[in-house]
Short mmCIF file of the C-alpha atoms (twelve columns), coordinates in Angstrom:
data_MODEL
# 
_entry.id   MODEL 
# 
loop_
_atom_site.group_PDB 
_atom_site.id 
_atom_site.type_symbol 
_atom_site.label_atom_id 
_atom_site.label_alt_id 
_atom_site.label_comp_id 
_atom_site.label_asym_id 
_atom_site.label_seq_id 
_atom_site.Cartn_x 
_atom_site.Cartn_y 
_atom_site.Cartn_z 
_atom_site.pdbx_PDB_model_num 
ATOM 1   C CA . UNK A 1   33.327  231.910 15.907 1 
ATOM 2   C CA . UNK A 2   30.701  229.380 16.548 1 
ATOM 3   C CA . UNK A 3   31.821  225.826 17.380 1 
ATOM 4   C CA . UNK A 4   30.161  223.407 14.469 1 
ATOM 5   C CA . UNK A 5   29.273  220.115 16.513 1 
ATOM 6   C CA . UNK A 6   27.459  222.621 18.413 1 
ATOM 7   C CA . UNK A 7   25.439  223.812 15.726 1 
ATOM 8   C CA . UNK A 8   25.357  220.439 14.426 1 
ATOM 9   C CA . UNK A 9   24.094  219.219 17.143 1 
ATOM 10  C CA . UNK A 10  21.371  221.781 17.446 1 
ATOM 11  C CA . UNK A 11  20.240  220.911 14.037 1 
ATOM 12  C CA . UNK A 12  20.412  216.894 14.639 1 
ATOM 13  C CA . UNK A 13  18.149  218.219 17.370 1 
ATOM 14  C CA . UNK A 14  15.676  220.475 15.921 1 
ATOM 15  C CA . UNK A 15  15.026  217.452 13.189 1 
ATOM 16  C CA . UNK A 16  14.150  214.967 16.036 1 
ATOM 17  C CA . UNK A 17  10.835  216.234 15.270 1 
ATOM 18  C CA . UNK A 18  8.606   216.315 18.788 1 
ATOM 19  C CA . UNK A 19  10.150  213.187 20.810 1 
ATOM 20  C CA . UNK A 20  13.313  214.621 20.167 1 
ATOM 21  C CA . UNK A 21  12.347  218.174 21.384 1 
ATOM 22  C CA . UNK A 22  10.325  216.628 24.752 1 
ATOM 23  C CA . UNK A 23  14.012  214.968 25.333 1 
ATOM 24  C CA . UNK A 24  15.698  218.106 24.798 1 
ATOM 25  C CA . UNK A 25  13.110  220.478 27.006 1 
ATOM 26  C CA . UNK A 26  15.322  222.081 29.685 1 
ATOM 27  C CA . UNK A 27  14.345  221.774 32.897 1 
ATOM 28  C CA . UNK A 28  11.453  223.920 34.134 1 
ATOM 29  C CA . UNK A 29  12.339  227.397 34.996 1 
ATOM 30  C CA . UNK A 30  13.035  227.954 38.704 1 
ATOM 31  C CA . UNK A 31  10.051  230.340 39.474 1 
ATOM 32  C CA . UNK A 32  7.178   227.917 37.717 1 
ATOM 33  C CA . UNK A 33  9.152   224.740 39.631 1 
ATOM 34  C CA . UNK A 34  8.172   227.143 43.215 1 
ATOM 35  C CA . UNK A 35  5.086   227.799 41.902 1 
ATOM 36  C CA . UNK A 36  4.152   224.812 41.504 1 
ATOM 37  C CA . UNK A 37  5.532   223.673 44.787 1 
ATOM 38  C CA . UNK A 38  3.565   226.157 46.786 1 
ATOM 39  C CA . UNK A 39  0.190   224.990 44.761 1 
ATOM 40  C CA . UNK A 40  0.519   221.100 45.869 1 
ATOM 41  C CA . UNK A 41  1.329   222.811 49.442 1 
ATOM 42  C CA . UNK A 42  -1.558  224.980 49.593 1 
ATOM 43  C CA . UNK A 43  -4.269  221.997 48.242 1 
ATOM 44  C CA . UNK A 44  -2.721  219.221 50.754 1 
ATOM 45  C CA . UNK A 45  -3.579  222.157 53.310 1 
ATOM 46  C CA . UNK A 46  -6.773  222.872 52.466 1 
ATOM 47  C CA . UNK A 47  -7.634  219.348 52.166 1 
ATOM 48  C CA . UNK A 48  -6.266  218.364 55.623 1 
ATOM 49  C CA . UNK A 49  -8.631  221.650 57.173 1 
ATOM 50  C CA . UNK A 50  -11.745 219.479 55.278 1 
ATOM 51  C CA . UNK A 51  -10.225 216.542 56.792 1 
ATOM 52  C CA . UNK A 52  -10.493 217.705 60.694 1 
ATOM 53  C CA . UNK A 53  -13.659 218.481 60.356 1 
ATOM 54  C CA . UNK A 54  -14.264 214.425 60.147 1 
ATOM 55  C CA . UNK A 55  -14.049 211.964 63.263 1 
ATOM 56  C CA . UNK A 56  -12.874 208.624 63.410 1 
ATOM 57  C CA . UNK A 57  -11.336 206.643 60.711 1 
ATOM 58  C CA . UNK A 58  -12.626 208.484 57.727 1 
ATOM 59  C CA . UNK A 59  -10.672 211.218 59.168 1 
ATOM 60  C CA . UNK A 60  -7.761  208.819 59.276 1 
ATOM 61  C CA . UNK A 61  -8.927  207.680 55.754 1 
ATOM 62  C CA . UNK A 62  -8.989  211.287 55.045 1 
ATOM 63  C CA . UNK A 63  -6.069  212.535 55.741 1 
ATOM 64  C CA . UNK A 64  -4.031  209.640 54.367 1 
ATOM 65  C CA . UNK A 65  -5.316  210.638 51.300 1 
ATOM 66  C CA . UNK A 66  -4.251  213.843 50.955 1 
ATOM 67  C CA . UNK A 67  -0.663  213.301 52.054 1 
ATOM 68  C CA . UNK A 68  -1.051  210.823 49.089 1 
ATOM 69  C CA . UNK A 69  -2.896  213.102 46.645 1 
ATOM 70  C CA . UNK A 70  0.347   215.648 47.717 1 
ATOM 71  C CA . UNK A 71  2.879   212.673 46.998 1 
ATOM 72  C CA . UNK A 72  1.707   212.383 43.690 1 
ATOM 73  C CA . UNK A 73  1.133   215.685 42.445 1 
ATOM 74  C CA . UNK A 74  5.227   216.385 43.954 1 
ATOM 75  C CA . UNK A 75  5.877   213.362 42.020 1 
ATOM 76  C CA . UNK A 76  4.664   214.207 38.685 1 
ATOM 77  C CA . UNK A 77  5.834   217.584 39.152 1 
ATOM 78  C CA . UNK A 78  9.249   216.104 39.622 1 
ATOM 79  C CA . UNK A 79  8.455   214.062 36.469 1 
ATOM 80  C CA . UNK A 80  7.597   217.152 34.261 1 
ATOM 81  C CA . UNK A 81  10.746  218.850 35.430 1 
ATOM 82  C CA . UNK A 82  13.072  216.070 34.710 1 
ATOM 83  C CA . UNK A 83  11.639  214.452 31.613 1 
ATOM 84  C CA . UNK A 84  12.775  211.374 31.792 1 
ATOM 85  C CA . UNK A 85  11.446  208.037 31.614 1 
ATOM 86  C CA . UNK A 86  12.784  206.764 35.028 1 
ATOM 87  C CA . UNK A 87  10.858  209.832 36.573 1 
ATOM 88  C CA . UNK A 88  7.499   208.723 34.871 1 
ATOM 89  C CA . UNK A 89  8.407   205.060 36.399 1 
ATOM 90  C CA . UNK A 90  8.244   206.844 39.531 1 
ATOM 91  C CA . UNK A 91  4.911   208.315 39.403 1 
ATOM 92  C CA . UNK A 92  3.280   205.099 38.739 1 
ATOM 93  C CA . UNK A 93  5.024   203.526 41.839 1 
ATOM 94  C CA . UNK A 94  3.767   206.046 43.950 1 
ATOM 95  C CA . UNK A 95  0.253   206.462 42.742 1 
ATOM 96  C CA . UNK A 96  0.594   202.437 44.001 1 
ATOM 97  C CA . UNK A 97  1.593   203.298 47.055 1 
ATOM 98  C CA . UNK A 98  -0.713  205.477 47.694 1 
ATOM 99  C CA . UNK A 99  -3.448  203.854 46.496 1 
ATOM 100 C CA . UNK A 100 -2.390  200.957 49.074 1 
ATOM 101 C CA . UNK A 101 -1.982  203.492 51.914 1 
ATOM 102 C CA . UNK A 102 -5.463  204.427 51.527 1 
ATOM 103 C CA . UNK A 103 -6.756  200.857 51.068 1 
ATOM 104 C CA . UNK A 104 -4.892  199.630 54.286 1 
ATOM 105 C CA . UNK A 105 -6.227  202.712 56.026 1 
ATOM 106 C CA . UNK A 106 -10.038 201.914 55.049 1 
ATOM 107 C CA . UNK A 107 -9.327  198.203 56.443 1 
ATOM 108 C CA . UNK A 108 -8.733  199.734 59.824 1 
ATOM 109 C CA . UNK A 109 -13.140 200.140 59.500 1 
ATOM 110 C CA . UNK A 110 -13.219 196.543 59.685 1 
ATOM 111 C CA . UNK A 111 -12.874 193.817 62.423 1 
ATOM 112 C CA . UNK A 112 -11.778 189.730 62.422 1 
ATOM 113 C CA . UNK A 113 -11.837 188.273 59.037 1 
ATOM 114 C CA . UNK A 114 -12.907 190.920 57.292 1 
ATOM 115 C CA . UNK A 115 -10.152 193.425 57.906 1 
ATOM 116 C CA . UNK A 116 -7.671  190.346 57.653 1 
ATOM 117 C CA . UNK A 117 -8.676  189.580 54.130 1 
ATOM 118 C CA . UNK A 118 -9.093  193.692 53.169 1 
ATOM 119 C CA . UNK A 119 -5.518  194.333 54.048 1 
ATOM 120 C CA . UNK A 120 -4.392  190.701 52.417 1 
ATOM 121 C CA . UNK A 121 -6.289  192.112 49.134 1 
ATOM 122 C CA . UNK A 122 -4.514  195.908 49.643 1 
ATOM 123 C CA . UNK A 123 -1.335  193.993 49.620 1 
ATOM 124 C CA . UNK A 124 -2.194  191.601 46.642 1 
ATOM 125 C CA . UNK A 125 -3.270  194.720 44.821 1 
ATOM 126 C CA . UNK A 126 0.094   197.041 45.117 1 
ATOM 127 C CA . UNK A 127 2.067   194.198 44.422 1 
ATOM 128 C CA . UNK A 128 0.662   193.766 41.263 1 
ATOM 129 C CA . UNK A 129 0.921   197.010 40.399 1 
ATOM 130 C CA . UNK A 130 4.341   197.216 41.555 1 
ATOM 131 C CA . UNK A 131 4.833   194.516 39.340 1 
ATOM 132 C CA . UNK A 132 3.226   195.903 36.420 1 
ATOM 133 C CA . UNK A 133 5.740   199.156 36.567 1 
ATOM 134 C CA . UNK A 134 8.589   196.753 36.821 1 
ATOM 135 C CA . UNK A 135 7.030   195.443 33.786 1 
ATOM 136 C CA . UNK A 136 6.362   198.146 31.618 1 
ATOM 137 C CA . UNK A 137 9.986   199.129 32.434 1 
ATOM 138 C CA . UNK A 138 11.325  196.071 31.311 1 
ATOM 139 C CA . UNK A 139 9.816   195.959 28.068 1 
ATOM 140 C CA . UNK A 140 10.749  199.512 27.479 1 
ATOM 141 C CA . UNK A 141 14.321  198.749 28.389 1 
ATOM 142 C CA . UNK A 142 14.561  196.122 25.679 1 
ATOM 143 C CA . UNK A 143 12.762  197.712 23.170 1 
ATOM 144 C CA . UNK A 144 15.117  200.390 23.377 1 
ATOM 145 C CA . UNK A 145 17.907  198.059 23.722 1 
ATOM 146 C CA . UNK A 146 17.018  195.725 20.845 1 
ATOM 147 C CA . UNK A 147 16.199  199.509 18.708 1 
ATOM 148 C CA . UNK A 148 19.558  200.404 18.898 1 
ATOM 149 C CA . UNK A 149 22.137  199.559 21.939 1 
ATOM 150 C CA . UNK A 150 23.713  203.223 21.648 1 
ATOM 151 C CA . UNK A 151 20.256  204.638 22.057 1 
ATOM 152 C CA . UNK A 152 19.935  202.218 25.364 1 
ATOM 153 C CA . UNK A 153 23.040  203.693 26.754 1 
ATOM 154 C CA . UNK A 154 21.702  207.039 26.324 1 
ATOM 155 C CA . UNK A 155 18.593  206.685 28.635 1 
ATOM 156 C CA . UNK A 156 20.823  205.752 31.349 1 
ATOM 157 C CA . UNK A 157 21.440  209.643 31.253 1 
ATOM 158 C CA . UNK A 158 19.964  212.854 32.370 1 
ATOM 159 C CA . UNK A 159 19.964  216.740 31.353 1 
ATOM 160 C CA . UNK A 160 22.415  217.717 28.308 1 
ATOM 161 C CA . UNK A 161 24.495  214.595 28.269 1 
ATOM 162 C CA . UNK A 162 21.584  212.789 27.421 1 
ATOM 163 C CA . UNK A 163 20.991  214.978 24.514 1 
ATOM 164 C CA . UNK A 164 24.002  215.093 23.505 1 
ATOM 165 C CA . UNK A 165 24.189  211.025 23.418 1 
ATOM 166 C CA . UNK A 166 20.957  210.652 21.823 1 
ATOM 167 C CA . UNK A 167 21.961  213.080 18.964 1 
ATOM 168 C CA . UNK A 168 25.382  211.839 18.308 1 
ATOM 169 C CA . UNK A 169 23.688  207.958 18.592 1 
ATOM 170 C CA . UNK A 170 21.142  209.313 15.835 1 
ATOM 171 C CA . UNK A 171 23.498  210.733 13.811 1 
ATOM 172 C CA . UNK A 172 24.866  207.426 13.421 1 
ATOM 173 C CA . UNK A 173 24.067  204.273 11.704 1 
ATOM 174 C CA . UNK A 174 22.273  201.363 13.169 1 
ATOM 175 C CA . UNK A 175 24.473  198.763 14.078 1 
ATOM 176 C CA . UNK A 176 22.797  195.184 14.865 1 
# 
């Protein structure tokens, strides 16, 4: 009647305690996903109405801002939907790139010099944070990797065959 390494591996996964459960969250349901979607639409709209009532650059400014505010919020809704750390990695790259889209668009208020050493700063300042997600990715990565290598291979995976590798690498001693 009921297969057992299922239920097994619903138990292995109910005793994850919360980590375990945030890995095995399903996706979000379809209707919240469009929900959501239509939310980020309707703010980047009403935000690019506030921006044409500006002139000049700090319309530009504006309106660069609000594509990026919507680029973000799709991103971490993307994030929450998929759960996984490589979506989270994402996020942070594009709140960088954002953040230097909105810096290089504020240089364009400057002239000579000034706007040569702005934009030389913008670009000094998303590489580092570029380079701090590559990081922080890294260190995860071999954390995980020197935790257990089993558990490593398992974040290379998404949706139920991820779960499924993270219980049955769990259920398992660690091997060093």
């Amino acid at each position: 009647m009921f297969n057992r390494n299922a239920i097994a591996a619903a138990v292995i996964a109910l005793g994850l305690g919360s980590a375990g459960a945030a890995i095995a969250q399903d996706k979000m349901p379809r209707e919240a996903y469009k929900a959501e979607k239509d939310r980020i639409e309707a703010e980047y709209k009403a935000a690019k109405e506030k921006c044409d009532k500006l002139t000049g650059n700090a319309e530009d400014v504006c309106e660069v801002q609000a594509k990026g505010n919507r680029r973000i919020a799709e991103a971490e809704l993307e994030a929450r939907n998929k759960n996984t750390a490589r979506a989270q990695e994402d996020v942070k790259k594009v709140r960088a790139d954002v953040a230097y889209d909105v810096a290089k668009e504020k240089c364009d208020d400057l002239s000579g010099n000034a706007k040569d050493t702005c934009q030389k700063d913008a670009k000094a300042a998303h590489a580092r944070a570029v380079s701090d997600v590559r990081a922080s990715n890294t260190r995860a990565d071999s954390t995980a990797a020197s935790r257990d290598p089993a558990i490593a291979r398992c974040d290379q995976l998404t949706g139920d065959a991820r779960t499924s590798c993270l219980a049955d690498a769990r259920s398992k001693p660690v091997r060093p």
